[in-house]
VOTI-303890 format. One line per field, with one value per residue (C-alpha): z, x, y; residue in one letter. Coordinates in steps of 0.001 Angstrom, whole numbers, m for minus. Example, Ala and Ser with C-alpha at 12.3 -4.5 7.8 and 13.67 -1.06 7.14 Angstrom:
pz	(7800, 7140) .
px	(12300, 13670) .
py	(m4500, m1060) .
residu	(A, S) .
This chain:
pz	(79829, 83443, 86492, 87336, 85442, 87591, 85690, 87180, 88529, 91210, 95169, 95572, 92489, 92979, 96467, 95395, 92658, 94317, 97606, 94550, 93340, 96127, 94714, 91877, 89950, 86252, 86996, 84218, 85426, 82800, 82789, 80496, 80990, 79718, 83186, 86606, 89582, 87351, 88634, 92015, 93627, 92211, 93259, 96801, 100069, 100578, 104218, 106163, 108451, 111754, 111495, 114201, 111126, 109541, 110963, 113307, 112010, 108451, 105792, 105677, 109494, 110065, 107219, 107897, 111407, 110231, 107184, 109771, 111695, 108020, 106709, 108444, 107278, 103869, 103372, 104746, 102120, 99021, 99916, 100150, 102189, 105502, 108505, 111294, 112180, 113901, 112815, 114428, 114159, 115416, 116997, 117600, 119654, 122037, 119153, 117453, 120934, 120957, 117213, 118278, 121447, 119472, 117136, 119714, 120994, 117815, 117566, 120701, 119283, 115986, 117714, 117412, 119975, 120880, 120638, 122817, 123031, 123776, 125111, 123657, 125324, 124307, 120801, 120558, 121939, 118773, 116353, 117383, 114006, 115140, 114540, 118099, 117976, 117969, 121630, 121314, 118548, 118502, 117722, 116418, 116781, 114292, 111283, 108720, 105302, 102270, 98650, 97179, 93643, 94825, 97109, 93597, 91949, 93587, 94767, 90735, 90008, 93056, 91480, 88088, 89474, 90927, 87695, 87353, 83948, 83392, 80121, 80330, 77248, 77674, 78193, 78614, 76067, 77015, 79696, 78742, 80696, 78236, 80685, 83303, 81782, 81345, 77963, 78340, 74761, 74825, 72553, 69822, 71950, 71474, 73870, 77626, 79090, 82431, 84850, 87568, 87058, 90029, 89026, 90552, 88428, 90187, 89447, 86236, 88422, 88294, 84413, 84375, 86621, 84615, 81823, 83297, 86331, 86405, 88080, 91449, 92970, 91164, 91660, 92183, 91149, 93392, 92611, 94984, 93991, 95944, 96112, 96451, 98003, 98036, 100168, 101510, 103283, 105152, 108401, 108768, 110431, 112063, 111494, 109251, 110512, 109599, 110346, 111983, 109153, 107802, 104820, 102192, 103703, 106005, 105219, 103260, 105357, 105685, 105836, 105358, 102796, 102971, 100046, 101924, 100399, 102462, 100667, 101126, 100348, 98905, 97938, 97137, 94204, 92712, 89369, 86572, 84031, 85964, 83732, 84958, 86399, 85269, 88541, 88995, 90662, 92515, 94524, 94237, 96346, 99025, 99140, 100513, 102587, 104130, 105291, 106816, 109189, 110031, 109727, 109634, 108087, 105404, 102550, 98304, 96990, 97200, 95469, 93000, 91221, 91635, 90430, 90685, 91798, 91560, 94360, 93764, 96078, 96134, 96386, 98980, 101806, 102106, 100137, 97954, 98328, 97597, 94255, 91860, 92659, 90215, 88006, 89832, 89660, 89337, 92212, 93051, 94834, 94306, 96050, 97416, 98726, 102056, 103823, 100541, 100544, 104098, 104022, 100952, 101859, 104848, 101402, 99113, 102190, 102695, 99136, 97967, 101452, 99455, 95946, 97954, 99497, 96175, 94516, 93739, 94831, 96489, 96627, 97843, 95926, 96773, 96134, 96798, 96631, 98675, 98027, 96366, 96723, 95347, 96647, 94574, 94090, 96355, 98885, 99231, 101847, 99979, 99563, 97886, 95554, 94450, 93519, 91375, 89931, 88809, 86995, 85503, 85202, 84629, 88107, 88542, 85936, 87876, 85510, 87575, 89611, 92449, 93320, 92389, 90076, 87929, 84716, 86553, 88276, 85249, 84048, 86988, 86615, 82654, 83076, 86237, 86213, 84868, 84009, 83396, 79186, 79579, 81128, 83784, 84680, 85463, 87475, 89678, 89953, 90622, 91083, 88083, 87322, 91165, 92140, 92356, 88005, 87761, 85044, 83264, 83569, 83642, 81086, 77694, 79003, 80321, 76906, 74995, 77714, 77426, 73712, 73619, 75686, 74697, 70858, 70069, 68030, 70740, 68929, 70498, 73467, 75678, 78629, 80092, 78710, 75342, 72439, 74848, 72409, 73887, 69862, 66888, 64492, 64141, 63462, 62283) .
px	(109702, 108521, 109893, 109300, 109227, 108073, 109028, 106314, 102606, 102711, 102058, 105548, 105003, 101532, 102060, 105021, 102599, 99938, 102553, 104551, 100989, 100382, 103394, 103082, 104790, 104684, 104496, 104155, 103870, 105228, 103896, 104833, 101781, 98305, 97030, 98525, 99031, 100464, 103347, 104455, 101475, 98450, 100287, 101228, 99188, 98224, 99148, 100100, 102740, 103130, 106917, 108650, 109948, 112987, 116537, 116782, 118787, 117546, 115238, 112438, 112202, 112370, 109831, 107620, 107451, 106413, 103917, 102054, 100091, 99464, 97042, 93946, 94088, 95033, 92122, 89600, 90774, 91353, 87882, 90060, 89147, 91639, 91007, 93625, 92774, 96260, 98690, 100213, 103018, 102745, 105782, 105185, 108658, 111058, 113388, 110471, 109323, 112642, 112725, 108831, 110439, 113332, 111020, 108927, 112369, 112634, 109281, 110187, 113231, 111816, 108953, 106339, 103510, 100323, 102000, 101922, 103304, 100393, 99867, 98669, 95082, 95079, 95999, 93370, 90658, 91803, 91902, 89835, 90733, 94904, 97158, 96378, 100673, 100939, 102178, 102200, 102189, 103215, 100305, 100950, 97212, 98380, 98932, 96064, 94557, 94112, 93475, 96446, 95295, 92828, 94688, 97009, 94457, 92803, 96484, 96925, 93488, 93669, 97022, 95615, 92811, 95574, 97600, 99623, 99947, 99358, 100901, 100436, 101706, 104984, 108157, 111242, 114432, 116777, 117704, 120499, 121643, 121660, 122733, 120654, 117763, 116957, 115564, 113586, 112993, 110293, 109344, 107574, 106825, 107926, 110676, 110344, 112357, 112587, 114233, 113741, 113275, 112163, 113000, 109970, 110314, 110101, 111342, 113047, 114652, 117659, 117243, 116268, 119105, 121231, 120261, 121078, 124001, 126677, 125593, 125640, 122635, 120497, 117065, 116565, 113068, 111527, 108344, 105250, 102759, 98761, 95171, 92446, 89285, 86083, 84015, 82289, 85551, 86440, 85343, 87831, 90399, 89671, 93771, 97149, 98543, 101866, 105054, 108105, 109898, 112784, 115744, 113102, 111036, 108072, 107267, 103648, 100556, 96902, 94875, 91402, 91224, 89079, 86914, 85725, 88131, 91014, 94483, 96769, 100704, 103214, 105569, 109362, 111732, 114451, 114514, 116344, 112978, 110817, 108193, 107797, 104694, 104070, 102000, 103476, 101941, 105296, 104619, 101283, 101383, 103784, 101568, 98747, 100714, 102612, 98794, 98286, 100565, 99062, 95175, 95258, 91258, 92054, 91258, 91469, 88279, 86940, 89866, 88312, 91632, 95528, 98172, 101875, 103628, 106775, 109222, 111841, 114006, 117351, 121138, 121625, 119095, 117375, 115393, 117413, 115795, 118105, 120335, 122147, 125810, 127154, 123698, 122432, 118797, 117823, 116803, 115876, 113088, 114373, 114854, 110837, 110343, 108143, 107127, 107127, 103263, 103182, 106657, 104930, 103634, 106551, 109320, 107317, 107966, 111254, 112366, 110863, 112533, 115806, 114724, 114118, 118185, 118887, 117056, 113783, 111550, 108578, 105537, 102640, 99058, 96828, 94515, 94783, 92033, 93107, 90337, 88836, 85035, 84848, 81724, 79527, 76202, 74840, 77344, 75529, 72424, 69281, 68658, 71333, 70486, 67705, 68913, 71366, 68897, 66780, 70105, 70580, 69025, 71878, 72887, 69925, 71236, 72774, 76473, 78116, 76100, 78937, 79784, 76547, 78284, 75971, 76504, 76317, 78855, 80891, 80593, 82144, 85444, 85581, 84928, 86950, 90166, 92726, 89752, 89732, 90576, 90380, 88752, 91068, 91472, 87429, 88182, 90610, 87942, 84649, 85094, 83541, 85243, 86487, 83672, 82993, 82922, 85580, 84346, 82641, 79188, 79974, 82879, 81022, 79111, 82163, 83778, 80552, 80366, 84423, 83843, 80724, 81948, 85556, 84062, 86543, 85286, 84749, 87948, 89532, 89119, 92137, 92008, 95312, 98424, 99306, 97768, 96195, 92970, 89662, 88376, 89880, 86759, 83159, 82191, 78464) .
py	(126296, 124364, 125165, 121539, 118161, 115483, 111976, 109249, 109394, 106734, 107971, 109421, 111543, 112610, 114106, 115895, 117512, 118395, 120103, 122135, 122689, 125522, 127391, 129668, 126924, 126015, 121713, 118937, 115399, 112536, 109180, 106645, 104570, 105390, 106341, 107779, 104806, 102039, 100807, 99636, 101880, 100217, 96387, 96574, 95931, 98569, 99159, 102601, 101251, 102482, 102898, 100000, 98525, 100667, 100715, 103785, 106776, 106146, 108578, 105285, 105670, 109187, 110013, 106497, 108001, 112047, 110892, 108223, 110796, 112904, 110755, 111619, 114746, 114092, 111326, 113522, 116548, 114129, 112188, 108798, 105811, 105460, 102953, 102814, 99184, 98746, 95866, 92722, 90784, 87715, 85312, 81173, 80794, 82155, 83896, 85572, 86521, 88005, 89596, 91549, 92746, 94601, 95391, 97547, 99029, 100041, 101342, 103520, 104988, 106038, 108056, 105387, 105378, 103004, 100417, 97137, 93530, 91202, 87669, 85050, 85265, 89215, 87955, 85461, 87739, 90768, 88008, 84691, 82966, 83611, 80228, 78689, 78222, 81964, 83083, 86828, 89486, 93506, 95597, 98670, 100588, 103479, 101284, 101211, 100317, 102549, 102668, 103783, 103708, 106230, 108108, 108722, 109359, 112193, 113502, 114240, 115279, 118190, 118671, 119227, 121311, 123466, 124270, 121108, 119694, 115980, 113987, 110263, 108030, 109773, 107453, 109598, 108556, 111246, 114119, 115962, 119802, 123266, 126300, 126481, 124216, 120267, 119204, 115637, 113751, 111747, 108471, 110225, 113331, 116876, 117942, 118907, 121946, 122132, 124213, 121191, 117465, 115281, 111154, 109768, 106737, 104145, 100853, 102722, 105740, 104175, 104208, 107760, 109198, 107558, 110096, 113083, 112442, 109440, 106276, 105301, 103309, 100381, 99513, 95632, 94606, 91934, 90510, 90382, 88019, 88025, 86474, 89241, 87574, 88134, 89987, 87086, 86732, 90068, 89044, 86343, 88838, 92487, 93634, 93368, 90562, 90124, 86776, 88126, 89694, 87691, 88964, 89020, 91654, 92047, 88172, 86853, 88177, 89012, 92100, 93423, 95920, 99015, 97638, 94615, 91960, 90385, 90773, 87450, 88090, 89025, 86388, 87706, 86952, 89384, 89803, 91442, 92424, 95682, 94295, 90826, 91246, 87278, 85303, 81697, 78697, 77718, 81656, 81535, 78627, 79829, 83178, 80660, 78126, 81129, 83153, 79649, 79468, 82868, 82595, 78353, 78634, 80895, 79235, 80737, 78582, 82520, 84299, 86296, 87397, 87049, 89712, 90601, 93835, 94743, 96749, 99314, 97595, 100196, 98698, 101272, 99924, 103287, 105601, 107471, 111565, 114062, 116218, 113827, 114574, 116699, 117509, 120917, 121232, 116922, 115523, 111472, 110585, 106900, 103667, 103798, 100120, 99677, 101537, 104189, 104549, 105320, 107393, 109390, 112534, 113254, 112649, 114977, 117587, 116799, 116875, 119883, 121340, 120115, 122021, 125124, 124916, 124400, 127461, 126805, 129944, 129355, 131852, 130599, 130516, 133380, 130325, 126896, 124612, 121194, 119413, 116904, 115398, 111450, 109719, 107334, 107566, 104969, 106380, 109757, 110569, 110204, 113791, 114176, 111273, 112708, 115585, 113757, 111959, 114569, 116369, 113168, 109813, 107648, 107555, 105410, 102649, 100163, 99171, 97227, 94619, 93252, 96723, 98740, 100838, 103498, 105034, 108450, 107389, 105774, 109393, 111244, 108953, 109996, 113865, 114619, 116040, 113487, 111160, 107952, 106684, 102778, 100165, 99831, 103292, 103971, 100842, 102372, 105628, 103647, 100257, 98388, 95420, 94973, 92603, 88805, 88493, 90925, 92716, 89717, 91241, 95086, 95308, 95674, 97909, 100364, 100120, 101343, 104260, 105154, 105083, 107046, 109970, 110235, 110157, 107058, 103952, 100893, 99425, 102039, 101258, 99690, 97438, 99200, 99768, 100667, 98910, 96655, 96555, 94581, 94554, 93821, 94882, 93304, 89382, 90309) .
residu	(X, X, X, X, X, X, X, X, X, X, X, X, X, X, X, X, X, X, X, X, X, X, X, X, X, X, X, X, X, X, X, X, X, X, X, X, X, X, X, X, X, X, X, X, X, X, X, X, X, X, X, X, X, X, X, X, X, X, X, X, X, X, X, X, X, X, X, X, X, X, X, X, X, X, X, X, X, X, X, X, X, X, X, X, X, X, X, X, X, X, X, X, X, X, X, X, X, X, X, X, X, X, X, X, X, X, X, X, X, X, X, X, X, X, X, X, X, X, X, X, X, X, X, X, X, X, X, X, X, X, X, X, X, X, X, X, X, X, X, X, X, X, X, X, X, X, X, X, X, X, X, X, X, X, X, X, X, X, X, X, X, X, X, X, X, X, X, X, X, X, X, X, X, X, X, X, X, X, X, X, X, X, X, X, X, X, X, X, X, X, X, X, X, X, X, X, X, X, X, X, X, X, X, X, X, X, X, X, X, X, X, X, X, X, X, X, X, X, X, X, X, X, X, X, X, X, X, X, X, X, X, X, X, X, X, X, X, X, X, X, X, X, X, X, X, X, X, X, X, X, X, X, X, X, X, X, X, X, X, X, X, X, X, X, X, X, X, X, X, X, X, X, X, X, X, X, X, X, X, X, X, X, X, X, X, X, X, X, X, X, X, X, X, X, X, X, X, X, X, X, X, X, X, X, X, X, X, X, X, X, X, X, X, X, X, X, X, X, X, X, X, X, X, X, X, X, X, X, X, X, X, X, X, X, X, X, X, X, X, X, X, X, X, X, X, X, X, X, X, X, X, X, X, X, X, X, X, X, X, X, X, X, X, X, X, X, X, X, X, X, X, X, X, X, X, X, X, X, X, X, X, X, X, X, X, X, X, X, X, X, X, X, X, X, X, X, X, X, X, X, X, X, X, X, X, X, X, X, X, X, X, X, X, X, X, X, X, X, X, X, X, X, X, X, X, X, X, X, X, X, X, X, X, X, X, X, X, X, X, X, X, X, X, X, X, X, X, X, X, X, X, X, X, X, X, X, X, X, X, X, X, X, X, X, X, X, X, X, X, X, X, X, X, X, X, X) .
């Protein structure tokens, strides 16, 4: 018996795990997919938004607004990249002058500070390679870039490290109430009984509160589709620039990423399949003609890969955090479109704040460890490199040549807490397979490692998601 079931590992379920983690808590975390941050959180843009965006009055402002100033903290504990390189979005006429200026009103009324409306000569001196059109832009200074596959990462390895259970490969079938219990079935999988279940699903949480309390929300998928560059681009722009934002969303933009690369996107198209995550040459298209209008030299001769996310995007309008009417003790974290990632550690506070109203007893840890350390080997002084190097060799066998990746550090991903089991998933850890060949070069290699030190045969092996097999058996 758990006193809490958390159903997904993206960034709204990891921080919730690793705050209940403090507690003297018995917490499982359920992921249907062969690793944590595979959904919506590992296909996004990555951006922590300052917070002029949301309506005033609603839970995406008030918590975008709380979780903004959080993430200094929480990047320096969980050893996760974070640059505040502000964000601007940028008008070309008299209406968008307009649409900015509300937008910093509403900036002002949800608590937002350092922000400022420039000109077009202060716009062209931040960002030199600006659409010479543009006459002005908001810039928010407290918006930033993060890794949020990373971030996820380490959020459920401190949470593991703190007593937290992890089960990936689990896709929940059925929730049904017995007294004052949940039971949650699982494909395959022996039971789950839970005293509390948080629906952290997702772009399925409208699925999985459907199992346990009557219907009343839906989660629209919409598509994002991007170009990630390479490196040889990043200095074409110093901030997130985004259009004025439009009925679709935030609109198709540009931003540095804390790797190096420049992000272009997303597109936007609703659809009715979660799993869609198809990339078209109609979008893909629009993604670059719409950065243009932006950054007019940006060009994708450089793109070194293009992918698709998918957003949670509620029939509500607002995040959806609070106990399913009528199904005591199951809570939604639901609904998590933009600004989600940035919202994310402000709505694991406030729902747990809910669970506690609602019963859940909360003694603190007499220990709680909140930190994690994540640095790769050619990140680390030299003394320090040294020393690795004389505990073991590998770190000085280069794996990965775009990225300089080493075994050592190939290693570290596997063993850690919640390590890594495919190709994809040491990717997300270390890096190899992000470069210029993406993975061309370096991939072999990774598989013979992942099957060498998990004891599998390299058939094994998968790229990502279930029976997504690299081999098939040997030619010779």
């Amino acid at each position: 018996m758990y006193d809490v079931a958390i159903i997904g590992a993206g960034v709204s379920g990891g921080f919730v795990a690793r705050e209940l983690s403090r507690y003297n808590l018995k917490i499982i975390v359920l992921e249907k997919e062969t690793d944590v941050s595979c959904g919506t959180t590992k296909a996004n843009s990555a951006i922590i938004h300052a917070g002029y965006d949301p309506e005033e009055n609603t839970l995406m402002a008030r918590l975008n607004s709380e979780a903004n100033p959080m993430f200094d903290r929480i990047c320096e504990e969980l050893d996760v990249p974070f640059k505040r390189n502000g964000s601007l979005v940028v008008a070309y006429d008299e209406q968008q002058k307009a649409h900015i200026e509300t937008l910093y009103q509403r900036g002002l009324n949800n608590g937002i500070d350092k922000m400022k409306l420039l000109g077009r000569n202060e716009l062209r001196k931040r960002e030199p390679n600006i659409n010479p059109d543009a006459t002005g832009a908001l810039l928010a200074e407290t918006a930033g870039i993060i890794d949020p596959m990373l971030l996820t990462i380490s959020l459920i390895e401190n949470a593991v490290a703190n007593g937290c259970e992890l089960k990936l490969s689990y896709t929940v079938t059925g929730i049904s109430k017995k007294d004052n219990f949940f039971r949650i079935s699982g494909e395959g999988e022996q039971d789950i009984e839970t005293r509390y279940v948080i629906n952290a699903a997702g772009v399925f949480a409208d699925v999985i509160h459907n199992m346990a309390a009557a219907p009343d929300f839906r989660i629209l998928p919409r598509r994002g589709q991007y170009f990630v560059l390479d490196k040889s681009e990043g200095s074409i722009i110093n901030s997130v620039i985004f259009p004025c934002p439009d009925k679709d969303g935030k609109g198709i933009l540009i931003t540095p990423t804390v790797h190096g690369n420049i992000l272009l996107g997303p597109s936007s198209d609703n659809l009715e399949d979660p799993e869609d995550l198809i990339t078209t040459a109609e979008l893909l298209d629009k993604t670059r003609l719409g950065v243009r209008k932006l950054i007019p030299s940006v060009t994708t001769r450089n793109s070194i890969r293009t992918f698709a996310g998918m957003r949670a995007q509620p029939d509500t309008g607002d995040f959806i955090i609070r106990e399913a009417p009528g199904t005591k003790g199951f809570f939604d974290l639901a609904g998590i479109k933009s600004p989600g990632l940035s919202a994310a550690p402000a709505s694991a506070l406030y729902l747990i704040s809910l669970m506690e109203k609602s019963g859940l007893e909360l003694k603190q840890k007499e220990v709680f460890n909140p930190r994690v350390e994540r640095k790769l080997f050619l990140e680390r002084p030299e003394i320090e490199q040294k020393k690795l190097l004389k505990e073991n060799p590998l770190y000085g066998r280069i794996v990965c040549r775009c990225e300089s990746i080493t075994e050592g550090d190939i290693l570290d991903a596997i063993h850690r807490p919640a390590g890594a089991m495919t190709l994809d998933a040491v990717k997300r850890r270390c890096r190899p397979g992000m470069g210029r060949c993406q993975g061309g070069f370096c991939g072999p290699k990774v598989q013979e490692i992942l099957a060498r030190e998990l004891g599998r045969s390299w058939e094994e092996i998968m790229l990502e998601k279930k029976h997504s097999y690299i081999l098939t058996g040997r030619t010779k």
